[in-house]
C-alpha positions in Angstrom: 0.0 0.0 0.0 1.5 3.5 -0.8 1.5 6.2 1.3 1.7 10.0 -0.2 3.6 12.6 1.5 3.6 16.1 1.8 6.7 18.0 1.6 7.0 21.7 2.4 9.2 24.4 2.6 10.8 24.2 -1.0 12.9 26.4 -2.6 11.2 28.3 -5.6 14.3 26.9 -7.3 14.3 23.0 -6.5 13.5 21.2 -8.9 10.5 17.5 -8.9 13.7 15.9 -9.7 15.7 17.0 -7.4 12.8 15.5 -4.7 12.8 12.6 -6.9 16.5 11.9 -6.3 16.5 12.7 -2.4 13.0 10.5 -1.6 14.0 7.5 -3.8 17.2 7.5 -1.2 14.7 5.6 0.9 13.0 3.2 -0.9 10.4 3.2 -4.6 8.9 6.5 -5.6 5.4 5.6 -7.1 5.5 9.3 -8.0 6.3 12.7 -7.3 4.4 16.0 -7.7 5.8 19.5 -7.3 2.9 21.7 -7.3 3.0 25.0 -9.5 0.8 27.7 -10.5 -1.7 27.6 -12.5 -0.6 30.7 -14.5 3.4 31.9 -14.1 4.3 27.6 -13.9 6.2 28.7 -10.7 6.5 26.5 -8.3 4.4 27.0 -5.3 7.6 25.7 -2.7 5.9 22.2 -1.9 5.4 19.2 -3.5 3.5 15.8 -3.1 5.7 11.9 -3.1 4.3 8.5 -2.8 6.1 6.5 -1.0 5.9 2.7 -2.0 4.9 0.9 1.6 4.2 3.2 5.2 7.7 1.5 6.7 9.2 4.0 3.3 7.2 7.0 4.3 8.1 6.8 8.2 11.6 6.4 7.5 11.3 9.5 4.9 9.6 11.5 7.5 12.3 10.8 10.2 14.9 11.3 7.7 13.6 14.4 5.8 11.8 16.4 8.0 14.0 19.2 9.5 16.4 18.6 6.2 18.4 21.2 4.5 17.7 21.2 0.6 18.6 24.2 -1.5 19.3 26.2 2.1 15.3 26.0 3.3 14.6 23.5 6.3 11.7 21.2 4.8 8.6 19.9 6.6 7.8 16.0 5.5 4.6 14.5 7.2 1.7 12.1 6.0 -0.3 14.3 3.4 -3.9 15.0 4.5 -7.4 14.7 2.3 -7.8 17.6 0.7 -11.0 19.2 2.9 -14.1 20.4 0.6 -14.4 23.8 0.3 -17.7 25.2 -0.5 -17.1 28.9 0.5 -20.0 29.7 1.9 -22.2 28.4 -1.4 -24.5 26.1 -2.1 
């Protein structure tokens, strides 16, 4: 079973490889997501991994959490359901 992360805290200037190469340190990346926006295609400074088993994403979250990349500290933890937003509207 995979587990996705989040990971915070990115430089503007890393790169989805770069997270590529420093999560699949750990174990199998089912996939890697640095979120941008929608219009300028900059990145937003976090990104989204998946993590092949929960024993991978534990040992990424100990590892990475607190970890220098690119000079910013980043902030690894288990990535939460995106929440429904209705705004007020129905």
């Amino acid at each position: 079973m995979t587990t996705r992360l989040y990971v915070g805290g990115l430089s503007f200037n890393t790169t989805e490889d770069e997270v590529r190469q420093l999560f699949s340190q750990i174990g199998e990346l089912r996939s890697c997501r640095l979120v941008r926006d929608r219009d300028s295609k900059q990145s937003r400074g976090f990104a989204f991994v998946e993590m092949a088993s929960e024993e991978e994403a534990q040992q990424a979250i100990s590892r990475f959490n607190g970890y220098h990349l690119d000079g910013r500290a980043l902030t690894v933890s288990e990535a939460r359901e995106k929440a429904e937003d209705h705004g007020g509207r129905r």
